[in-house]
N, C-alpha and C positions, 0 to 999 in steps of 0.2 A: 504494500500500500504506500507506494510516495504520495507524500501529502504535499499541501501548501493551504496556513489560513488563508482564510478571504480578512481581511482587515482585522484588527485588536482584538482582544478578546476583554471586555467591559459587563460588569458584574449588571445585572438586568434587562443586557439586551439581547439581540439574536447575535448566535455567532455561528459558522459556519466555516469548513475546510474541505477545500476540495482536494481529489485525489483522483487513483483508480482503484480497482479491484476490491472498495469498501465493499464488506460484506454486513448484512441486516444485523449482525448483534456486535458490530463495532461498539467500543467503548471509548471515549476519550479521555486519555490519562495527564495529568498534571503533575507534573514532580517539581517540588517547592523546596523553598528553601525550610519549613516545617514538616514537609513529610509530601506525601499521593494522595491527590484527589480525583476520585471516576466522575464521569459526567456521561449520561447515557444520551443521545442527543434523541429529538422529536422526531425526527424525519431522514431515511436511508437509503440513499441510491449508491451504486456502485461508486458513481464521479463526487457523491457530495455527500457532508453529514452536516444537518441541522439543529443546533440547540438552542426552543424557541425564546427562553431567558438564560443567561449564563448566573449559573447558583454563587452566590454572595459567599459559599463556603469555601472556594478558590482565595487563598490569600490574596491582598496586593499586590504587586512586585514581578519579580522575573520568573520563567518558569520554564520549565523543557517538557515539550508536549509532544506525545505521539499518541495512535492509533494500537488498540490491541484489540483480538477477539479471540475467544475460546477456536474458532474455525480456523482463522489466518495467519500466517505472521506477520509480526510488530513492522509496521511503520517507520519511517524514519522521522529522529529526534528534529523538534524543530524549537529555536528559542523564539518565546514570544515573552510579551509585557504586561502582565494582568492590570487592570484597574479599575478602580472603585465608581467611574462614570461620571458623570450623568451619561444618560445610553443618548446614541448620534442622533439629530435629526433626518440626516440619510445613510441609507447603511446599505453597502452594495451587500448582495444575497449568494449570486453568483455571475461571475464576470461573462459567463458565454462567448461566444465569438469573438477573435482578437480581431476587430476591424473599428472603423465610425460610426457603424448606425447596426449595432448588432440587433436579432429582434429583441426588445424588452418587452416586460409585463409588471408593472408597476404598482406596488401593493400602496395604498394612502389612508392615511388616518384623516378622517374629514373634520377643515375644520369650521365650519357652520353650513346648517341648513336653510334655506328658503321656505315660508310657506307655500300651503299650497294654495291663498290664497292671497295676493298682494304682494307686493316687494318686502317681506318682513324677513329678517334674518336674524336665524338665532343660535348659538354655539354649539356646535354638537356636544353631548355628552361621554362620545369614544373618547376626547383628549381628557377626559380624568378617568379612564379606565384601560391604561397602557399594560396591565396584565391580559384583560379580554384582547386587545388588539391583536397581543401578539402571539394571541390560543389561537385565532380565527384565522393568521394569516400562516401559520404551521399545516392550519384542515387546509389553509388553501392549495398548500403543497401536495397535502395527501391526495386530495381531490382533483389535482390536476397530473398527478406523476403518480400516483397508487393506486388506483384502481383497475377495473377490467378493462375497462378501457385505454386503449394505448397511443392514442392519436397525438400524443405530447411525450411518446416513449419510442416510437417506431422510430427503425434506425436512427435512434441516441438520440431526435431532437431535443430531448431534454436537457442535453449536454449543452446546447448551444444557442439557448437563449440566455439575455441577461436579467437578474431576477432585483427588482431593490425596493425597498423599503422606506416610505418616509413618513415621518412621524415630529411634527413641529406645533409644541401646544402655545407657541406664542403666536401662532398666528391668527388675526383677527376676525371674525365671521363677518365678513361683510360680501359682497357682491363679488369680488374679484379671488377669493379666499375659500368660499362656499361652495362647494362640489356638488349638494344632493340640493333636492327638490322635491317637496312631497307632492305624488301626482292628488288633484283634487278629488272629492267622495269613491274612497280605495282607502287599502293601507301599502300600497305600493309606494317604494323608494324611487326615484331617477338619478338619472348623474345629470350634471349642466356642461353640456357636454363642450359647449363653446367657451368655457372658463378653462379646461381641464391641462391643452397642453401649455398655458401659459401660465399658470399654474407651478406645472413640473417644470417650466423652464426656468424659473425664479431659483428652482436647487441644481438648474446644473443636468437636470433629467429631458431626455425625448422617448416616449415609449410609444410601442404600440399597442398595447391593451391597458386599461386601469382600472384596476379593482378599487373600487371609493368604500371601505368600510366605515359605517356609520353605526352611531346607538341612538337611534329614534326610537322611541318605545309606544308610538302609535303608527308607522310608517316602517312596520318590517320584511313586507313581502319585497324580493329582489323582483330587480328588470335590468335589463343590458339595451346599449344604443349600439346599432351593426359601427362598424369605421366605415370612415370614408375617404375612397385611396384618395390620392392626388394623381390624377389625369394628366399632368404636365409630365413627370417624373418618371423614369422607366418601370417598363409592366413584362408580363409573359402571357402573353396572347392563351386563348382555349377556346374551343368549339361546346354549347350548350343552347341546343336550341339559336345555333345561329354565333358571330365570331365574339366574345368578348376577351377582357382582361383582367388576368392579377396584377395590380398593382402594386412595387414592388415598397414605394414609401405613402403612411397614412397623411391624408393633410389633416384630419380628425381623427385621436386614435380611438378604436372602439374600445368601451368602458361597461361597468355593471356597480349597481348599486347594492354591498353585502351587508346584512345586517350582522352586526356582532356578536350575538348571540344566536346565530341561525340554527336548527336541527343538522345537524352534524352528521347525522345516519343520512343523511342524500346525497345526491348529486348537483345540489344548486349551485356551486362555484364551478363546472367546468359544465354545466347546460347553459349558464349565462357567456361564460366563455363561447360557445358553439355561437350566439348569437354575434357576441362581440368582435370577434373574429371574421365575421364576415362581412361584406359590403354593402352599404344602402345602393347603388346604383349596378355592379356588376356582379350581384349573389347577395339575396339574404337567406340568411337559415330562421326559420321560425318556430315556433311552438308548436306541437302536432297532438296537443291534448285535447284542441275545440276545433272547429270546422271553416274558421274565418280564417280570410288572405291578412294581409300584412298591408293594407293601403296599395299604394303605387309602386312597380320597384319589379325586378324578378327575382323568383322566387327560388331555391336549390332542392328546396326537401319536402314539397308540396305541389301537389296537382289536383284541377279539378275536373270533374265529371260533368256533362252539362242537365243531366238532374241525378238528385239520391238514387235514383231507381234504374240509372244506367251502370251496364256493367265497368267492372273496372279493367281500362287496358291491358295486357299482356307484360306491352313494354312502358316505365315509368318515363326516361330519357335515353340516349344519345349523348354520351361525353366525351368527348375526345376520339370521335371513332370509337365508343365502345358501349355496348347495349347494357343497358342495369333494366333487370324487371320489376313491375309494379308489384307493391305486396298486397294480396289480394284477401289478403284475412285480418291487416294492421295485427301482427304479430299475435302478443298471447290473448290482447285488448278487444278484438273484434270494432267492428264500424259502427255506429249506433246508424239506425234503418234512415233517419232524415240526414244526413253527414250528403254533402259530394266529394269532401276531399279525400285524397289519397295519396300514401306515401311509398316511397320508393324500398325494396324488399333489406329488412333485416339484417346486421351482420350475425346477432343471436336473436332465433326468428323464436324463441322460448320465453322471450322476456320484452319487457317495452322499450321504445326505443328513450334512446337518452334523452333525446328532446320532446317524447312526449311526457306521457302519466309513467314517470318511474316510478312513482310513492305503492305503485299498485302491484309490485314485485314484494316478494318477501324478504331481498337484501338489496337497495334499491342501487346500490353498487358495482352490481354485477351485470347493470344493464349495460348496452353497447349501442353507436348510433348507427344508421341504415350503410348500404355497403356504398352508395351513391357520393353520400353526403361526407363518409370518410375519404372517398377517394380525392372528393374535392376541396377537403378542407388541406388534406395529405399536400396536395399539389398548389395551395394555396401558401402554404407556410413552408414550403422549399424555393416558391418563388422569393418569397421575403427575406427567408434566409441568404438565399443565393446573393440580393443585390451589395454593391460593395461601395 
């Protein structure tokens, strides 16, 4: 396991070292100038280990740090500088891609909300509760890099985005500061999405997705805004239903609004991801748990029939040269008899799909999304990666 931390290691914040060959019951050892301290970290990929707070029980001071596990051998020794903090206002997670614009995915502590009615802003509650922040943004690793689904795992993308963290409770809840938006009569969250990359530009950050973690305690259900490439900017061309483009830089990055105390046994941080991830103009991904389009825009992982009572096509699409068939049963869920929409067949035709009713699985986990809408999210996020 050759290692390297990602930045300090500071007693209550996230700390993180990347590596290879980390195996699931790695331990992080500290040898002090008092003695060994283990530190089991939150979250385990082979390239990176996650500890969501770093324990206060770590001396001050200097320390030599490696990697052990009952499975592997030890690590090499690395000297690092322990300290008493306060934890960063941005804290890289993982560096990804050694270039200028690698992809990011930008985790945010929000700091004020909008009502949902009138220009009124008011402080979000997550900036006094930097323990929940940084439980929520740990699920967000789990949920995005641990489960069944592998569409942020497949050949190692996971390795090569850049993951960071920002968390600034001085900052003001006003108009330019305020991330969420409560949508009116709902308990639904939004992001503002036209505040968001100026915002992150303020720290030094350009991402292309942003998770806005908020503690609204009347405004908990999430929602995601698709991104929106920039059209000027190099793209890679694909055939759907006619020519369009991935774009390879966002001019808006797509976002989701996480409540902080969300149910944790779901899928809600990478079903919002599905949406955010994709484009208001050349693909959006949508919801497939109700029978409504998306507005104006095309659509990637919905189709409709021209009434309930027609059959449902053979074939879904045509992407790239390549036929994906229509699922003619909506997986384990069935179509309710007034429905016209229809989606594209299952990668596990056993369970729901990710973007629709996962709650209605008995580990909502293990659901996967359709084979159509992975291929294109697949080829969607190699274009991104690719540009340089």
């Amino acid at each position: 396991m050759n290692i390297s931390p990602v930045g300090d290691p500071i007693h209550d914040d996230f700390y993180s070292v990347a590596g290879s060959g980390i195996p699931d019951d790695v331990v992080l050892e500290f040898n002090t100038s008092v003695g060994v301290v283990n530190v089991t970290p939150d979250f385990v990929r082979p390239h990176l280990a996650l500890v969501g707070r770093l324990p206060t029980s770590i001396p001050v001071g200097g320390a030599m740090l490696r990697l052990t596990s009952p499975t592997a051998s030890v690590s090499n020794l690395v000297s690092v500088t322990v300290s008493a903090g306060p934890p960063q206002p941005v804290r890289l997670l993982q560096a990804g891609d050694e270039k200028t614009r690698p992809y990011t995915i930008a985790f945010v502590a929000n700091p004020g909300i909008e009502a949902a009615v009138g220009a009124i802003f008011s402080t979000d509650p997550v900036l006094a509760n930097r323990p929940g922040y940084h439980n929520v943004v740990v699920h967000c690793f789990r949920n995005l890099f641990g489960i069944a689904e592998d569409i942020l795992r497949q050949n190692a993308v996971d390795t090569r985005i850049r993951l960071v963290s920002i968390f600034d409770a001085t900052r003001p809840a006003d108009p330019a500061n305020s991330l969420a938006h409560e949508v009116p009569q709902s308990n639904v969250m939004e992001t503002r999405r036209s505040v968001l990359a100026p915002f992150l530009a303020s720290f030094g950050v350009v991402a292309d997705i942003v998770l806005v973690i908020h503690g609204s305690t009347t405004h908990i259900r999430a929602s995601a805004w698709f991104t929106s490439d920039d059209p000027i900017l190099a793209g890679t061309a694909y055939t759907l239903d006619g020519p369009r483009t991935h774009g390879h830089f966002p001019r808006i990055p797509g976002s989701a609004a996480i409540y902080v105390f969300l149910d944790q046994s779901g899928l809600t941080v990478i079903h919002e991801f599905g949406h955010a991830a994709s484009d208001f103009n050349n693909g959006k991904v949508i919801d497939l748990y109700n029978d409504g389009g998306d507005g104006t825009g095309f659509l990637i992982n919905k189709r409709f029939r021209a009434t309930a009572g027609s059959a449902i096509p053979a074939d879904f699409a045509i992407y790239n040269g390549v036929t994906f068939p229509a699922d003619a049963v909506r997986d384990s869920l069935g179509y309710p008899g007034n429905w016209r929409s229809y989606q594209a067949t299952a990668i596990d035709g056993s369970r729901p799909n990710l973007m629709d009713n996962y709650w209605q699985n008995s580990d909502p986990q293990l659901c996967r999304l359709d084979e159509l809408t992975y291929a294109w999210l697949k080829d969607r996020l190699d274009a991104k990666l690719s540009r340089v």
